[in-house]
N, CA, C and O atoms as CSV, one atom per row, in Angstrom:
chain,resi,resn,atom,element,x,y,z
A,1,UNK,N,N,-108.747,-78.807,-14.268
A,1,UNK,CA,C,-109.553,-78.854,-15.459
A,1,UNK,C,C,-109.322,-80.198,-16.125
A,1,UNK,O,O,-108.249,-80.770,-15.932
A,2,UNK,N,N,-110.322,-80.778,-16.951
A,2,UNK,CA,C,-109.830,-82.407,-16.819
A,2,UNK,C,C,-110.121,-81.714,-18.527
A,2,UNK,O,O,-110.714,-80.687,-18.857
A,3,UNK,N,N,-109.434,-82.757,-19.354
A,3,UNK,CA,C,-108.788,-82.811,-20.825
A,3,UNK,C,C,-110.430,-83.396,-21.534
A,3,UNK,O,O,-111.192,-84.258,-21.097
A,4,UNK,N,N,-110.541,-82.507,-22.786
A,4,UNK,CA,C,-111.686,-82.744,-23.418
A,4,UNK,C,C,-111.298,-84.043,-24.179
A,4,UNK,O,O,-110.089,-84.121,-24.398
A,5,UNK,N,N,-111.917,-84.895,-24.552
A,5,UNK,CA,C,-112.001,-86.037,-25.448
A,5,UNK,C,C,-112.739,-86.168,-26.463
A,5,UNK,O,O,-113.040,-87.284,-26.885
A,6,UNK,N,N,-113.178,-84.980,-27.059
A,6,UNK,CA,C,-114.231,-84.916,-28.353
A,6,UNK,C,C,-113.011,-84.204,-29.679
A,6,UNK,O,O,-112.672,-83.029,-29.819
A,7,UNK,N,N,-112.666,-85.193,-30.335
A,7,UNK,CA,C,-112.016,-84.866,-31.302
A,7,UNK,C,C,-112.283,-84.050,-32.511
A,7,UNK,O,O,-111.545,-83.727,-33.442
A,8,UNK,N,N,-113.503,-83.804,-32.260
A,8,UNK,CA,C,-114.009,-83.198,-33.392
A,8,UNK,C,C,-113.769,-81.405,-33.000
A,8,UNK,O,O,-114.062,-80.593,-33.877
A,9,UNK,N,N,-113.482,-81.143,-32.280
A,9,UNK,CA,C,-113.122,-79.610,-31.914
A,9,UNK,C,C,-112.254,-79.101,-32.137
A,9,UNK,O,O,-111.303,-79.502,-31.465
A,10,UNK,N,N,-111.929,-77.976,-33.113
A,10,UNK,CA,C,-110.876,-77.568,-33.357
A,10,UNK,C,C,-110.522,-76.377,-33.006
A,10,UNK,O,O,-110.795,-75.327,-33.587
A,11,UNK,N,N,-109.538,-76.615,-31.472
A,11,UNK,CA,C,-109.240,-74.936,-30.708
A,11,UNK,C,C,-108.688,-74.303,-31.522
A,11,UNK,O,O,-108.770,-73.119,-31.198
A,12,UNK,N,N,-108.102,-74.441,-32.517
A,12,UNK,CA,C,-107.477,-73.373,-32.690
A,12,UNK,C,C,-108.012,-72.435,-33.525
A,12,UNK,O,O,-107.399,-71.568,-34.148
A,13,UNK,N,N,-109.900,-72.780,-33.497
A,13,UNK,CA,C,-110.629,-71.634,-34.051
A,13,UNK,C,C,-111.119,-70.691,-32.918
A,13,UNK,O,O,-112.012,-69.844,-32.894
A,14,UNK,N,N,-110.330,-71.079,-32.092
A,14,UNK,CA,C,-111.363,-70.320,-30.607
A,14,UNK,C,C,-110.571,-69.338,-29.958
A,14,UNK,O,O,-110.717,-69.015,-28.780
A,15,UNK,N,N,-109.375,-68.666,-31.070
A,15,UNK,CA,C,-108.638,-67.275,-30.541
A,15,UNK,C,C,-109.412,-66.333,-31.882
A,15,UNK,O,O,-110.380,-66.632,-32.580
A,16,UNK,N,N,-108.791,-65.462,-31.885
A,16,UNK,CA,C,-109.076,-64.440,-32.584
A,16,UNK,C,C,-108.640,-64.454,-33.844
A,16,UNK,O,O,-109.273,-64.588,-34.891
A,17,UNK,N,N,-107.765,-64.338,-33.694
A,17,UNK,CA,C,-106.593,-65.480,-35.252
A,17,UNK,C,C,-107.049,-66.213,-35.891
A,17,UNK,O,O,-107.188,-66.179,-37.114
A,18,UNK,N,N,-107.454,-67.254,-34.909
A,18,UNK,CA,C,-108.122,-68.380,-35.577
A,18,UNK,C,C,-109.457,-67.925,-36.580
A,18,UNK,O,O,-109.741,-68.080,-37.768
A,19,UNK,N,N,-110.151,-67.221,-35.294
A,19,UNK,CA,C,-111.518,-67.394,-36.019
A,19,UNK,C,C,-111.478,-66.333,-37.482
A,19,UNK,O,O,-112.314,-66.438,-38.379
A,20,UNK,N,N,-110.321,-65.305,-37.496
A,20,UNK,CA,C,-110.061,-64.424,-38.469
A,20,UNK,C,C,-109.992,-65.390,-39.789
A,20,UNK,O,O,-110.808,-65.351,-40.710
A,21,UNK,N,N,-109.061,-66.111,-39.721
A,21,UNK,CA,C,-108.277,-66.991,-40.757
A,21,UNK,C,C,-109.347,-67.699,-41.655
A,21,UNK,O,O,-109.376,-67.723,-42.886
A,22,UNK,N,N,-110.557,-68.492,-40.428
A,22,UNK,CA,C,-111.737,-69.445,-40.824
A,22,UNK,C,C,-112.451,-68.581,-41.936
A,22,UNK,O,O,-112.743,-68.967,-43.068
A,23,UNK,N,N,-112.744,-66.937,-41.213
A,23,UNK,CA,C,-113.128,-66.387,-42.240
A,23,UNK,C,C,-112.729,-66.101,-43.497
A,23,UNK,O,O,-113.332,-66.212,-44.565
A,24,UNK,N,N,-111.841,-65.791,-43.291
A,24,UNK,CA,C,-110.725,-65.694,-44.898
A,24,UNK,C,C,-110.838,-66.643,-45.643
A,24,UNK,O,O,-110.799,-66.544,-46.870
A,25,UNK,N,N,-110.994,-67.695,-45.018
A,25,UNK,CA,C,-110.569,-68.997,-45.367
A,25,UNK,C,C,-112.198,-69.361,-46.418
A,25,UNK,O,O,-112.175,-69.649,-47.614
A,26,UNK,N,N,-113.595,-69.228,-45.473
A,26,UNK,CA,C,-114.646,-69.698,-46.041
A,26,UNK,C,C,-115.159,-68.580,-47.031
A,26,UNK,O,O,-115.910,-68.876,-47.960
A,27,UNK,N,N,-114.688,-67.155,-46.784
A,27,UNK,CA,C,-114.894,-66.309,-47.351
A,27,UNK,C,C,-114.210,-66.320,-49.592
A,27,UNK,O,O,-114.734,-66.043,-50.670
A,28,UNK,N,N,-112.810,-66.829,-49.096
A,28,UNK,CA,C,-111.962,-67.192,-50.493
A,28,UNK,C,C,-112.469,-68.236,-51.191
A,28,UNK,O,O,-112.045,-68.504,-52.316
A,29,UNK,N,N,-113.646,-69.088,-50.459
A,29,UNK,CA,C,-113.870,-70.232,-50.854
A,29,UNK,C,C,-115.403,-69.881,-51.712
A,29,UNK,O,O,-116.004,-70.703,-52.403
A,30,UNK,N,N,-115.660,-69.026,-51.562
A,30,UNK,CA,C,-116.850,-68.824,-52.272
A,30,UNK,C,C,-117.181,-68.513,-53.817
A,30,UNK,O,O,-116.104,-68.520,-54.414
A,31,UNK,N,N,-117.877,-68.335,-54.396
A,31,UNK,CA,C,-117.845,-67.652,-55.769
A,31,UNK,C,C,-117.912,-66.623,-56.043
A,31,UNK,O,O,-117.959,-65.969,-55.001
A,32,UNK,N,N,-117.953,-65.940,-56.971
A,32,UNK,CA,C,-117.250,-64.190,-57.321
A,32,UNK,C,C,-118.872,-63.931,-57.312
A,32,UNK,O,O,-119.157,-63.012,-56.544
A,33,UNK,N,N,-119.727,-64.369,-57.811
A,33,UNK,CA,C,-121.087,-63.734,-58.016
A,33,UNK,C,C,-121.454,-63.718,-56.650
A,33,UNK,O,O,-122.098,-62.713,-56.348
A,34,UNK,N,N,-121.203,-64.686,-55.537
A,34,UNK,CA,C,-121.726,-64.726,-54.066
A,34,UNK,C,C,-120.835,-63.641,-53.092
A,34,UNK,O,O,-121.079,-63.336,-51.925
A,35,UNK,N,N,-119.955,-63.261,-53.780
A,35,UNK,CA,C,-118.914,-62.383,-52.816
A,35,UNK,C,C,-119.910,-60.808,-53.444
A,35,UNK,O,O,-120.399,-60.075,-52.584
A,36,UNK,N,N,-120.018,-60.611,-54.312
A,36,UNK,CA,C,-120.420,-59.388,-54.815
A,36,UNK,C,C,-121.866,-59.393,-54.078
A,36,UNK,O,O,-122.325,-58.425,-53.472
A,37,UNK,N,N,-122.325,-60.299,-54.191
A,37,UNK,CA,C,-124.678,-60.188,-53.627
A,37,UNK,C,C,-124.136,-59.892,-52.515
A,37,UNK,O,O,-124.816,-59.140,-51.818
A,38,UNK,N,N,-122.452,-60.442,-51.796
A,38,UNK,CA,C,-122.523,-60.459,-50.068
A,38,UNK,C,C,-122.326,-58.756,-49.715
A,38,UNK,O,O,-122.835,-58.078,-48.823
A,39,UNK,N,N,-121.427,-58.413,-50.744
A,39,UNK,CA,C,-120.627,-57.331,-50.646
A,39,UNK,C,C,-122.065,-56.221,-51.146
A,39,UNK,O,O,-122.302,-55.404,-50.256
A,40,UNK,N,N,-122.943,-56.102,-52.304
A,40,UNK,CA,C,-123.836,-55.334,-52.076
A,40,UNK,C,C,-125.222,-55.540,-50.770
A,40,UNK,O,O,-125.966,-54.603,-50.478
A,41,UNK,N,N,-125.302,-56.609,-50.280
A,41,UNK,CA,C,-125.780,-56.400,-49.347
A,41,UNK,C,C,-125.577,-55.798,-47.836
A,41,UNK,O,O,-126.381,-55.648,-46.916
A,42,UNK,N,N,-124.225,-55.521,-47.949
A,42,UNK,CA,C,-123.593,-54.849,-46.817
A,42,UNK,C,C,-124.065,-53.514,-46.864
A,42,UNK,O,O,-124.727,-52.805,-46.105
A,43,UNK,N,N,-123.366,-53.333,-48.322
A,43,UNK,CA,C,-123.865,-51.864,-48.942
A,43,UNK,C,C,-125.323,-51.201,-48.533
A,43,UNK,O,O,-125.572,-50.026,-48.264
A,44,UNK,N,N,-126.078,-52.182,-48.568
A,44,UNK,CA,C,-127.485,-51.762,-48.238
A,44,UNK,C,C,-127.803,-51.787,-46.717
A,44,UNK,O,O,-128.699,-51.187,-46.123
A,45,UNK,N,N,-126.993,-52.504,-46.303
A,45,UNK,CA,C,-127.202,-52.584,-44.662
A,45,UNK,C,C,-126.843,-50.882,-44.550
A,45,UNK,O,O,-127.588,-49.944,-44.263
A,46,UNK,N,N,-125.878,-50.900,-44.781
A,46,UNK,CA,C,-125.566,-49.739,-44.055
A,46,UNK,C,C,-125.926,-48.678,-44.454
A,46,UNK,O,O,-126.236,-47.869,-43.579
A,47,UNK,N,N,-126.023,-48.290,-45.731
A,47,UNK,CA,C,-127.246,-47.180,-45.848
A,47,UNK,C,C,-128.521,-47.171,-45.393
A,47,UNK,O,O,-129.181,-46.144,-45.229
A,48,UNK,N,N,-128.894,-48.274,-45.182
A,48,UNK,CA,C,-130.367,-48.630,-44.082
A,48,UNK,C,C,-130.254,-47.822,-42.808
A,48,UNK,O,O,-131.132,-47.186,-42.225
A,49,UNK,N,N,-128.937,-47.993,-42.495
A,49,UNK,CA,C,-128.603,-48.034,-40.891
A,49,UNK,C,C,-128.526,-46.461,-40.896
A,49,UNK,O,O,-129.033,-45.814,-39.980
A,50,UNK,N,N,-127.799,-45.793,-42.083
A,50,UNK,CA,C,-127.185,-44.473,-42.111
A,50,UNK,C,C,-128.329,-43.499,-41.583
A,50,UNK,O,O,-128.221,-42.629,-40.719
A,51,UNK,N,N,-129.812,-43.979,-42.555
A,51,UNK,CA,C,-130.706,-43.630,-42.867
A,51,UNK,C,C,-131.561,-43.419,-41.985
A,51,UNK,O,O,-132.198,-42.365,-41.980
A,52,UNK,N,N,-131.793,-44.630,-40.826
A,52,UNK,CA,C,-132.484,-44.851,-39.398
A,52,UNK,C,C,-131.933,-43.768,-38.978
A,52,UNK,O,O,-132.597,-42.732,-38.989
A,53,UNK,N,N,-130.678,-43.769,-38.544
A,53,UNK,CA,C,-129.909,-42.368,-37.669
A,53,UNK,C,C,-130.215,-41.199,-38.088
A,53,UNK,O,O,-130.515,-40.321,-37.279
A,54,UNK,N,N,-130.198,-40.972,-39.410
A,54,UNK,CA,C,-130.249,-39.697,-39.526
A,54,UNK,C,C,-131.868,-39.554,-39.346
A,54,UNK,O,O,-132.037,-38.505,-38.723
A,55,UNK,N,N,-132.716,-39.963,-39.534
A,55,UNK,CA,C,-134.258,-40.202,-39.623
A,55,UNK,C,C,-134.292,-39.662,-38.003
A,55,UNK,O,O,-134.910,-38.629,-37.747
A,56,UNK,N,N,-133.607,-40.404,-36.947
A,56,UNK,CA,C,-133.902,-40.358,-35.313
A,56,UNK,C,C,-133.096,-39.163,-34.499
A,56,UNK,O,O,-133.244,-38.824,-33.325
A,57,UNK,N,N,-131.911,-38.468,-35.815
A,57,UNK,CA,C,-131.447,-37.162,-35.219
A,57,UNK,C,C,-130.386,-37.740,-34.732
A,57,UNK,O,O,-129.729,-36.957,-34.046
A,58,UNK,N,N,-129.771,-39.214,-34.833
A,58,UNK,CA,C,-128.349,-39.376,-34.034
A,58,UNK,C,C,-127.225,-39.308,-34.738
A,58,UNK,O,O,-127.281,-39.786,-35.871
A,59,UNK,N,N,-126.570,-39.008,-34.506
A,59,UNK,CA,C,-125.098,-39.046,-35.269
A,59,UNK,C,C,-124.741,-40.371,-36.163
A,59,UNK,O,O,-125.291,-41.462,-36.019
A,60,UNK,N,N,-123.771,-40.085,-37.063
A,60,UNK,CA,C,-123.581,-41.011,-37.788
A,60,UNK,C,C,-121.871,-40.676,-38.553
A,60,UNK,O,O,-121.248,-39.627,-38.391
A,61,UNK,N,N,-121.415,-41.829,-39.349
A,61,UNK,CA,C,-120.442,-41.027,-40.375
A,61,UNK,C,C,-120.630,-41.010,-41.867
A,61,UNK,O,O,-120.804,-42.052,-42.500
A,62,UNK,N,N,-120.601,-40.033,-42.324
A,62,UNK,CA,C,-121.194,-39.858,-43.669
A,62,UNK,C,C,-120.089,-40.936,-44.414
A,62,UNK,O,O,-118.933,-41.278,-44.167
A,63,UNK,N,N,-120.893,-41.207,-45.251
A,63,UNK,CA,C,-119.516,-42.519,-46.065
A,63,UNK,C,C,-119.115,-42.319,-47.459
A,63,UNK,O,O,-118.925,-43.063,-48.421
A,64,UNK,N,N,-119.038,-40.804,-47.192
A,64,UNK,CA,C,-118.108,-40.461,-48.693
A,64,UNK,C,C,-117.420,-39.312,-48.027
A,64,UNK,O,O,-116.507,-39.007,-48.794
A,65,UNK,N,N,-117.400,-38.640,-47.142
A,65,UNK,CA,C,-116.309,-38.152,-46.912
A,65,UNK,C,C,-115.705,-38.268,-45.453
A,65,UNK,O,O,-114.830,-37.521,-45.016
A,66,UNK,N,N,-116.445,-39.574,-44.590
A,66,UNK,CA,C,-115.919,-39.817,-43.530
A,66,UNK,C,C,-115.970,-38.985,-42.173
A,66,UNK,O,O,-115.436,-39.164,-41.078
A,67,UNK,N,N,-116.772,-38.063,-42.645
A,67,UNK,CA,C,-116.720,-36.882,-41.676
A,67,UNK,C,C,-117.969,-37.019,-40.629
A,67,UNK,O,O,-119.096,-37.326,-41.019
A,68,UNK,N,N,-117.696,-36.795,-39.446
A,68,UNK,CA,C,-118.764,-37.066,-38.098
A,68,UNK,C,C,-119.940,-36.249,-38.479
A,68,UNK,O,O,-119.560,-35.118,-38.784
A,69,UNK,N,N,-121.596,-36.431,-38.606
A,69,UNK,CA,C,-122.344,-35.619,-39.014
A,69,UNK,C,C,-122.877,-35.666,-37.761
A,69,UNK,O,O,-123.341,-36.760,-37.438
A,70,UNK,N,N,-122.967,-34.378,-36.605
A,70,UNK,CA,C,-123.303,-34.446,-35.506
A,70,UNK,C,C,-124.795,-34.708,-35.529
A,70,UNK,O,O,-125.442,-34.232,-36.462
A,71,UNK,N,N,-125.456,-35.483,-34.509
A,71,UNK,CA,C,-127.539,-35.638,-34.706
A,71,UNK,C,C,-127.954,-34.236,-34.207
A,71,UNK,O,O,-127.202,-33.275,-34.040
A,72,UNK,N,N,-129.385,-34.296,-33.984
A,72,UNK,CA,C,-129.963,-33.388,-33.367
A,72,UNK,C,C,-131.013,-33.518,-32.231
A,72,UNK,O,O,-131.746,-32.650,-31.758
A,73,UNK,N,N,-130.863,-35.137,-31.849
A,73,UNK,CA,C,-131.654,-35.690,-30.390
A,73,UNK,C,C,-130.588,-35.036,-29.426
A,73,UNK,O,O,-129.360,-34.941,-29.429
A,74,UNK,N,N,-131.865,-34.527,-28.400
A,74,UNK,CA,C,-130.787,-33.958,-27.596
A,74,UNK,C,C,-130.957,-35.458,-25.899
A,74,UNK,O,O,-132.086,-35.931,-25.768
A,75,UNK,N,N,-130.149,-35.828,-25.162
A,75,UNK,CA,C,-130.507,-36.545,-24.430
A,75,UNK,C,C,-131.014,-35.948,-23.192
A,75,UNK,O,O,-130.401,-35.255,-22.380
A,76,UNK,N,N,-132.134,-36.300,-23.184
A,76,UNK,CA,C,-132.853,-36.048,-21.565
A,76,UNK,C,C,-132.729,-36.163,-19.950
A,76,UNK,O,O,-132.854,-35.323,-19.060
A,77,UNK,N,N,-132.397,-37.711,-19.939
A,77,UNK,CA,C,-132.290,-38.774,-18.898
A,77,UNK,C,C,-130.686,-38.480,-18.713
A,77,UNK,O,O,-130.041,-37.942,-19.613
A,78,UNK,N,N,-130.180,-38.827,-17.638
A,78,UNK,CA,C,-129.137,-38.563,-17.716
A,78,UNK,C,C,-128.613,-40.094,-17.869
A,78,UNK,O,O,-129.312,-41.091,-17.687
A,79,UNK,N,N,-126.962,-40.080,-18.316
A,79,UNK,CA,C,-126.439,-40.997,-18.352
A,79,UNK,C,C,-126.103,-42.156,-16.761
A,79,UNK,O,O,-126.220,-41.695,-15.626
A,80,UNK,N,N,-125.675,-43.711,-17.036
A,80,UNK,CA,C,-125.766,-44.066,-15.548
A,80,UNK,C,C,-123.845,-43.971,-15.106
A,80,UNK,O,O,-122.770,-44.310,-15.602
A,81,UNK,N,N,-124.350,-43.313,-13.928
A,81,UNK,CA,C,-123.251,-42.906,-13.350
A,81,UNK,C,C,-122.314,-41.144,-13.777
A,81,UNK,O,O,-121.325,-40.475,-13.476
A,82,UNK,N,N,-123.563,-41.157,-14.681
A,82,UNK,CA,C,-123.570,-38.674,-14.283
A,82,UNK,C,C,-123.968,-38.565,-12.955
A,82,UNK,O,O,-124.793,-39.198,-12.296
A,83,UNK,N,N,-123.330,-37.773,-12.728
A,83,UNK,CA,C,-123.508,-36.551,-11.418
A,83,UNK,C,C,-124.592,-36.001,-11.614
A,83,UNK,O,O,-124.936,-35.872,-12.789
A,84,UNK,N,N,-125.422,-35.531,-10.612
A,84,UNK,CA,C,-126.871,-34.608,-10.678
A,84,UNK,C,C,-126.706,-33.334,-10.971
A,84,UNK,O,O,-126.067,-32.879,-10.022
A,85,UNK,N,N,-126.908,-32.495,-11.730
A,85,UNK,CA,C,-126.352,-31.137,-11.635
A,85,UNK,C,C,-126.628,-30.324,-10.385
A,85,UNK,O,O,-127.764,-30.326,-9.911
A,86,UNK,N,N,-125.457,-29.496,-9.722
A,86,UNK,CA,C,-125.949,-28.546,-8.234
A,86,UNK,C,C,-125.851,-27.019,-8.513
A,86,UNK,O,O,-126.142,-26.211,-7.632
């Protein structure tokens, strides 16, 4: 493997650690009014998302008491790599 020469790269965002930290890092750097729009827009993601599922019958986790709300699609097709039933 021959040695990169572009100085501008910084590996040590390219583990897991790293890239954790960057976040922390650009995340602390922001403003309190931009952390909150970020933080209610999550909020809305995921009641969006909650909402699709339960709308399509698939399972989900309710997010106030954490508890598995089983769907009611049942699957047809079988999965790849089920057995055929005999």
């Amino acid at each position: 493997m021959t040695e990169s020469t572009n100085p501008e790269i910084d590996w040590s965002l390219c583990t897991w650690k790293g890239s954790r930290r960057r976040q922390h890092q650009e995340f602390h750097a922001l403003p309190f009014h931009r952390k909150l729009e970020l933080i209610e827009e999550m909020n809305r993601h995921a009641r969006a998302t909650i909402a699709q599922r339960r709308a399509r019958g698939l399972p989900y986790i309710d997010p106030y008491s954490g508890e598995r709300i089983a769907g009611t699609t049942v699957r047809e097709e079988p999965l790849p790599g089920d057995r055929p039933a005999t």
